[in-house]
C-alpha positions as CSV (number, residue, x, y, z in Angstrom):
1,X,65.5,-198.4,26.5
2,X,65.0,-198.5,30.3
3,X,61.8,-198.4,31.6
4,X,61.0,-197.0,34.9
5,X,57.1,-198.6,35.4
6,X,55.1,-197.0,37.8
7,X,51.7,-199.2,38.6
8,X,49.7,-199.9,41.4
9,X,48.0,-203.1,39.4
10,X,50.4,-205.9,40.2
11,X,51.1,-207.5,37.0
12,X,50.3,-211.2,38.2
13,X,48.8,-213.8,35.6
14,X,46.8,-215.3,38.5
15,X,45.1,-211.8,39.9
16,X,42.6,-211.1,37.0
17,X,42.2,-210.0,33.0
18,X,43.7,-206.6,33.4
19,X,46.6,-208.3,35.8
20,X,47.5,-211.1,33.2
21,X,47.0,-208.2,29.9
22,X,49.2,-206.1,31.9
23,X,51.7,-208.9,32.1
24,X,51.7,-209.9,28.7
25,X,52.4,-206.4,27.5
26,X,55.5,-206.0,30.0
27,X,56.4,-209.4,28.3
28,X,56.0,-207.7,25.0
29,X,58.1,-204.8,25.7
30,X,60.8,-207.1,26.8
31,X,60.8,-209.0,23.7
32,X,61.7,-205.6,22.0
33,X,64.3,-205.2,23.8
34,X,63.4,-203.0,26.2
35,X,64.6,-203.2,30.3
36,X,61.7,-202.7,32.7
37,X,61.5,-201.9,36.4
38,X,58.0,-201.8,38.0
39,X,57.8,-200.3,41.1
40,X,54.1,-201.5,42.5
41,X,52.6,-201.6,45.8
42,X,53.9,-204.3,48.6
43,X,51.0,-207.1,49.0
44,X,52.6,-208.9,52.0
45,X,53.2,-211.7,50.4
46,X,55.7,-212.7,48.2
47,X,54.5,-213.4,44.6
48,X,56.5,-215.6,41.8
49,X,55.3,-213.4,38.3
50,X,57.8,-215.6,36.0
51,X,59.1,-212.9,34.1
52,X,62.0,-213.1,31.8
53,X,65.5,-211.4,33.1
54,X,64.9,-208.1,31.3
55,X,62.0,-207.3,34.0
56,X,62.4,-206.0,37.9
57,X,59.8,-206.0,40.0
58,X,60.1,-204.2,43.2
59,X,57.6,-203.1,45.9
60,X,58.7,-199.5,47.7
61,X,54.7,-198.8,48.5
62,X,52.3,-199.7,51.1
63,X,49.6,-197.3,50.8
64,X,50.8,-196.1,47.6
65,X,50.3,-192.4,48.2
66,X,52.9,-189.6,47.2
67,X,54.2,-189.4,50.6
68,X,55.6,-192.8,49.4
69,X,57.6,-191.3,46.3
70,X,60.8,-190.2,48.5
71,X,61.4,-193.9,49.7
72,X,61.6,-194.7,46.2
73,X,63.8,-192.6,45.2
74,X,67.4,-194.0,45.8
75,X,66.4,-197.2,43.6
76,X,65.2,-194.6,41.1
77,X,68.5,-192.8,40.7
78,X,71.0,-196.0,41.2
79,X,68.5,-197.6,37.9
80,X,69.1,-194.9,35.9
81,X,65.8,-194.7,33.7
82,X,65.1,-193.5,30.1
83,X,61.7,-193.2,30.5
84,X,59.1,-193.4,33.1
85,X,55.6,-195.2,32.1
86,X,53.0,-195.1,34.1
87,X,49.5,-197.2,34.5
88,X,46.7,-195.5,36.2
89,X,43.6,-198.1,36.6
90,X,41.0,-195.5,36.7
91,X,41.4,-193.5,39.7
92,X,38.7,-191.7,41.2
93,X,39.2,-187.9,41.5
94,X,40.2,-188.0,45.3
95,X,42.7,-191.1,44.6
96,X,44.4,-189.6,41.7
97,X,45.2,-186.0,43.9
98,X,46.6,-187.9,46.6
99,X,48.2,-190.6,44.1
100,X,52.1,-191.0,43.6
101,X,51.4,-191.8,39.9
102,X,50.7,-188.2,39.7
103,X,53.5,-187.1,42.0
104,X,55.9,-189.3,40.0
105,X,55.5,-187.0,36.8
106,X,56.5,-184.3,38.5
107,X,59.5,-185.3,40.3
108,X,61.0,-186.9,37.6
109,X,60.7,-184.2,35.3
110,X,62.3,-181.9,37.9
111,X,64.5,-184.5,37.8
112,X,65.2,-184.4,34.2
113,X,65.6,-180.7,34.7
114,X,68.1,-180.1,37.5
115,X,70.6,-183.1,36.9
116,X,72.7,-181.5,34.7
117,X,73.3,-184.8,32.4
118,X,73.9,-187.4,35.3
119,X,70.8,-189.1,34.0
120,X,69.4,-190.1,30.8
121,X,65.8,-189.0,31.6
122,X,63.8,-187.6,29.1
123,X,60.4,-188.1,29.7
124,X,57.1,-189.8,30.6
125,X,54.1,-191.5,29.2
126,X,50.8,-192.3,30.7
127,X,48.7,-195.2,29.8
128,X,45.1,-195.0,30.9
129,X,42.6,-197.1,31.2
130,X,40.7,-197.4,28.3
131,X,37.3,-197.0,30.1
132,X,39.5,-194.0,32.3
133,X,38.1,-190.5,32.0
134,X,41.2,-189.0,33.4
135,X,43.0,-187.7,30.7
136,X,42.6,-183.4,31.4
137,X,44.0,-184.3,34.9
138,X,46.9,-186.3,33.7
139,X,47.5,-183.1,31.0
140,X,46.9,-181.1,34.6
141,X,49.8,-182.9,35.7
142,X,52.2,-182.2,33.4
143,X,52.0,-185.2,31.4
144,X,52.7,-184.5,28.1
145,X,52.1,-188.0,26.4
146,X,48.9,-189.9,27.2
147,X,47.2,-192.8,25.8
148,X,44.7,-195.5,26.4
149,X,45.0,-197.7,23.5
150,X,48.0,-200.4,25.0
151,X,45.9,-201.9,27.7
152,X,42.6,-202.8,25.8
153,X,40.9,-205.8,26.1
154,X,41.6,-208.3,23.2
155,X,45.0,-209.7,21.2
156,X,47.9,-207.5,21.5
157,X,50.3,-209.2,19.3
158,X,50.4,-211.8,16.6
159,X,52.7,-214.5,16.6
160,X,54.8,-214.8,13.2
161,X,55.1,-218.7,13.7
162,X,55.0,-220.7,10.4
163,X,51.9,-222.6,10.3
164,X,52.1,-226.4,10.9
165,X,50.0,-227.5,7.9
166,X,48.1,-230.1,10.2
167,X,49.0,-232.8,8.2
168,X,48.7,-235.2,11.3
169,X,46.0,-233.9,13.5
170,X,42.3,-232.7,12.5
171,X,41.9,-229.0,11.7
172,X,40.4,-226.9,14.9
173,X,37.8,-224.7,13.8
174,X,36.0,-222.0,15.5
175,X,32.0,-221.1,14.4
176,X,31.4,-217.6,15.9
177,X,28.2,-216.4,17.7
178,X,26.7,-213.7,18.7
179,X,28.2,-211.1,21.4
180,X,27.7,-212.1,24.7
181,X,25.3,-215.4,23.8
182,X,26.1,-218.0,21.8
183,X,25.6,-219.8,18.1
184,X,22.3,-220.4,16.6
185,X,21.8,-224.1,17.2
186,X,20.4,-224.4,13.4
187,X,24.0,-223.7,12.4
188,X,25.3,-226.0,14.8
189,X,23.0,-229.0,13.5
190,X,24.5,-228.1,9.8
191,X,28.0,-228.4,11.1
192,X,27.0,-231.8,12.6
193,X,25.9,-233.3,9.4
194,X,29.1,-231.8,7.6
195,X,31.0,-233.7,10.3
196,X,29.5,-236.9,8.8
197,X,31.2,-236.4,5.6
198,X,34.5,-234.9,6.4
199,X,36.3,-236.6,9.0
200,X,39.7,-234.5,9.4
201,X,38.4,-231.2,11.6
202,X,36.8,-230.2,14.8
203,X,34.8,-227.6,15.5
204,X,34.7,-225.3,18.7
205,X,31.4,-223.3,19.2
206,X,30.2,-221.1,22.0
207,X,26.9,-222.4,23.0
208,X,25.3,-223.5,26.9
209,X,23.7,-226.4,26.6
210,X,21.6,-226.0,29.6
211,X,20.2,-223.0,27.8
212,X,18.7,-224.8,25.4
213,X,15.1,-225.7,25.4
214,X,14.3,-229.7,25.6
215,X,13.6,-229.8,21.9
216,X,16.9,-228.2,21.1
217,X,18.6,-230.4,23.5
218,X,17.2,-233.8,21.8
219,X,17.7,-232.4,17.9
220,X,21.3,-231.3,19.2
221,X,21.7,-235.1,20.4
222,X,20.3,-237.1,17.7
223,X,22.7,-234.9,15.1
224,X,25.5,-235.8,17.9
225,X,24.7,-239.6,18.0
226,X,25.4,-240.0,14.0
227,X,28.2,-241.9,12.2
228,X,30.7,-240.5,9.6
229,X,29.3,-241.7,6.1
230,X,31.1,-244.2,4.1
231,X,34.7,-242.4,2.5
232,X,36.8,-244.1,0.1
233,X,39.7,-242.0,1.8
234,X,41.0,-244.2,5.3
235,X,44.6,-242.7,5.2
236,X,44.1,-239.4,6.7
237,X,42.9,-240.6,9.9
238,X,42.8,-244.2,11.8
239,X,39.4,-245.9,10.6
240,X,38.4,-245.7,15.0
241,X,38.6,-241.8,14.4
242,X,36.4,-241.7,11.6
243,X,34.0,-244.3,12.7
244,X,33.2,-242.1,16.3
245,X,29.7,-240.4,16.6
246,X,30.7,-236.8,15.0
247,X,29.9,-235.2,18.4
248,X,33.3,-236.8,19.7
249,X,34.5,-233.7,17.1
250,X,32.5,-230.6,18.7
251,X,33.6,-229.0,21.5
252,X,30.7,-226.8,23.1
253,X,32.3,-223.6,25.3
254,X,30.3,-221.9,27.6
255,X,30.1,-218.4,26.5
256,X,31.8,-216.5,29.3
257,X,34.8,-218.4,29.3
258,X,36.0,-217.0,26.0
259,X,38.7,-215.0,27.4
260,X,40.2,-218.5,28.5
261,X,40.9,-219.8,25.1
262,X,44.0,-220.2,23.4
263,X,43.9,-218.2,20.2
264,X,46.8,-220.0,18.8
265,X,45.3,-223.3,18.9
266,X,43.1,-222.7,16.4
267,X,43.4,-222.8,12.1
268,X,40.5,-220.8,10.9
269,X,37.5,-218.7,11.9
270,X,34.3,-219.3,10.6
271,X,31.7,-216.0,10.7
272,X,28.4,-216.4,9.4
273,X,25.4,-213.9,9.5
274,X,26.0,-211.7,12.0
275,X,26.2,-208.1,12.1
276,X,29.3,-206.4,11.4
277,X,29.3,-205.0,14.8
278,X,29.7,-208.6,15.8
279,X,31.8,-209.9,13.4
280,X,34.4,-207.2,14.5
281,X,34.4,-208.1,18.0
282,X,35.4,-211.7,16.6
283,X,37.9,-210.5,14.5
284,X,39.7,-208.8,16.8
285,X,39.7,-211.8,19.2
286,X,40.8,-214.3,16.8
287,X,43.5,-213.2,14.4
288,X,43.0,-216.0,11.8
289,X,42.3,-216.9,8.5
290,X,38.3,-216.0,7.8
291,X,35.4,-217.2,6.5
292,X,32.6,-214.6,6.0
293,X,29.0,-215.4,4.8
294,X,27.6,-212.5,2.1
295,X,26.0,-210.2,4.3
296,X,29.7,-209.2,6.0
297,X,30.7,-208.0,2.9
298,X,32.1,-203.9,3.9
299,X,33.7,-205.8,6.7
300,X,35.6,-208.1,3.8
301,X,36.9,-205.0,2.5
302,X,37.9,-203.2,5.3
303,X,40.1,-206.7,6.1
304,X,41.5,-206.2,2.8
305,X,42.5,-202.3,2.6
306,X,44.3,-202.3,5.5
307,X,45.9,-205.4,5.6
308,X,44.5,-207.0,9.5
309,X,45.6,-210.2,10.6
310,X,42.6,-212.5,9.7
311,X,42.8,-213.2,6.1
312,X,39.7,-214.0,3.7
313,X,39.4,-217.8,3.0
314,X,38.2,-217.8,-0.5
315,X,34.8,-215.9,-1.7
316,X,32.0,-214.7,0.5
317,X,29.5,-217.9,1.3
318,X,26.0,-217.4,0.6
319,X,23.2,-217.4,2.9
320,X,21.6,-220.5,0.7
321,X,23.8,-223.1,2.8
322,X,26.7,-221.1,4.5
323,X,27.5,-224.0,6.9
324,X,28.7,-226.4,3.8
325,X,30.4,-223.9,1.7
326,X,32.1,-222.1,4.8
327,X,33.1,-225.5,6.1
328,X,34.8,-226.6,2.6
329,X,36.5,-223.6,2.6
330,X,37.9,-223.9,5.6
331,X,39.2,-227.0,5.3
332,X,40.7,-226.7,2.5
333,X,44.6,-227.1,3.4
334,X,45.8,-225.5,0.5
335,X,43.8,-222.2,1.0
336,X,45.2,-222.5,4.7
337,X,48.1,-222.3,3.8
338,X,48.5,-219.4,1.7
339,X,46.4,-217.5,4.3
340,X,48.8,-218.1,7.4
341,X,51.6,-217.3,4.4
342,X,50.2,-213.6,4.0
343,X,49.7,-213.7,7.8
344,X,53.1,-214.3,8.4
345,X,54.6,-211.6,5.7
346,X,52.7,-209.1,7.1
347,X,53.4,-209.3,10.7
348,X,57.3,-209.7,9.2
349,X,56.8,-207.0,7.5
350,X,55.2,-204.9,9.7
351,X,52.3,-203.6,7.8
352,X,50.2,-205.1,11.3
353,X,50.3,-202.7,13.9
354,X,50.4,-204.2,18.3
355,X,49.7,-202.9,21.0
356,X,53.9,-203.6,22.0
357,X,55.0,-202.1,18.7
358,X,52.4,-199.0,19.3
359,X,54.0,-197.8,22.8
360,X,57.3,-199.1,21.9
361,X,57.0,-196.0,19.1
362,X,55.2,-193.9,21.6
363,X,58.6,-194.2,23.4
364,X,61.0,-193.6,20.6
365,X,58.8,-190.1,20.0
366,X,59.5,-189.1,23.4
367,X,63.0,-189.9,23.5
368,X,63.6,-188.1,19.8
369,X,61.4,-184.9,21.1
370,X,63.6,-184.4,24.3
371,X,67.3,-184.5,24.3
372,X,68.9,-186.4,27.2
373,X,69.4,-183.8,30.7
């Protein structure tokens, strides 16, 4: 379809978290095919947003109020949209009167109504923000479909790539923590000695160091400062990689930078006595193939009823030593394998829903429930 995007949040990578989301999911909806125009809000400068062919952005606003609409227009008519789609970032109750987002609903529905088929109009859809308490004055409006789920925080998509089998680089593994702090240092310590007798991964964990007291700091370096033990198997790895002081393999990551990690570059999630609360907010952020200790157990089985992107790694690890049973499991290249298998089917298959593939059917519903003007 054509997409006529209506947004004063300029979709730039380099602006902010809702910026680069918002550019992702424009990406998105290009990759299904769809054509987008965004009409947005003049800056004064010109920005490069590095968006494939299928995406227009122009910039008919400077104060972005609905005296504004008019001058838009022309551009509006000559582009001949399907649907209009529009963002509103949370606007108080005095920006959204005077707003043209609201005024666009409006005139393009009287639009739709007096053309007399010279367009293919049929409707519009407004995506709020999710935190946005707008919604009766969007209905106010007109605007018959509403929703605030395509521009949440977290992973919008999955990508269906065949895993690589990491048959020549160490596994990446990621040891989750808990919301908003970081991973108990005990936990850490047992990774540390695992690390001694398992050369072939590295491990990623969210932890400050300078928030550690000094005789955190010191147990944390002497587990740091030790040697792989003795292994018959020298093939996997050159004998310099498996001879470094296993903190060379642990990669500590302030907390508040998690929103700068590439999800992708990771094999496996390890998830060990949290809450479910917690463990939720991980597995939302990291669609991967899951370890979970015991005490996640109704999380286990919501994974498996409705099919989610992170897929269970073997059976539940105990409380006992979860560090040494979580860490065999995940690195254990055959259960790895199958995993990113299932992952792949079902994002193939379709059985895991994204945020693209949710409006994408949001338009497809208003295009079936109106016929063209």
């Amino acid at each position: 379809m054509r997409i006529l995007f209506l947004t004063r949040t300029l979709p730039h990578r380099a602006l902010g978290a809702t910026e680069t989301r918002l550019n992702d999911r424009l990406c998105e909806l290009s990759e299904l095919g769809h054509d987008v125009l965004v009409l947005t809000k003049w800056t004064g400068e010109s920005l490069d947003f590095d968006f494939p062919s299928r995406i227009e952005i122009r910039s008919p606003f400077k104060t972005f109020r609905a005296w504004e609409w008019p001058k838009a227009l022309p551009m509006v008519f000559s582009w001949r949209p399907d649907l209009l789609h529009v963002y509103d970032p949370g606007l108080s109750a005095i920006d959204r009167s005077l707003s043209v987002e609201m005024m666009a609903i409006t005139m393009l529905e009287t639009l739709k109504r007096t053309s007399r088929g010279r367009t293919n109009y049929r409707g519009g859809l407004v995506s709020l923000d999710p935190k946005s308490e707008s919604k009766t004055a969007w209905k106010n409006a007109g605007a018959r479909f509403i929703e605030d789920e395509w521009l949440r925080a977290g992973e919008s998509r999955f990508v269906a790539k065949p895993w690589d089998g990491a048959a020549d680089r160490p596994l990446q593994l990621v040891l989750a923590g808990r919301i908003g702090t970081e991973v108990s240092i005990d936990l850490v310590i047992d990774a540390l000695e695992r690390m001694r007798q398992v050369p072939d991964f590295e491990l990623t964990v969210f932890l400050e160091r300078s928030r550690l007291s000094v005789s955190q700091k010191e147990r944390l370096a002497r587990a740091e400062r030790a040697v792989p033990r003795s292994t018959t198997d020298r093939n996997t790895f050159e004998d310099q990689k498996s001879l470094r002081a296993v903190g060379a393999r642990l990669k500590l990551v302030e907390p508040g930078t998690l929103g700068e990690i590439k999800k992708d570059h990771f094999d496996a999630l390890l998830v060990l006595g949290l809450k479910p609360g917690e463990a939720g907010w991980w597995l939302e952020r990291f669609p991967l193939p899951v370890v979970l200790s015991e005490n996640l157990k109704p999380i286990a089985l919501e994974i498996e009823a409705r099919g989610a992107p992170s897929q269970i790694l073997g059976p539940l690890v105990s409380d006992v030593a979860p560090v040494a049973q979580a860490l065999a499991l995940a690195t254990d290249r055959s259960l790895l394998q199958m995993a990113w298998s299932r992952i792949e089917t079902d994002i193939l298959s379709g059985r895991l829903d994204v945020a693209a593939n949710h409006v994408s059917r949001l338009y497809s519903q208003i295009a079936r429930s109106a016929s063209p003007s």
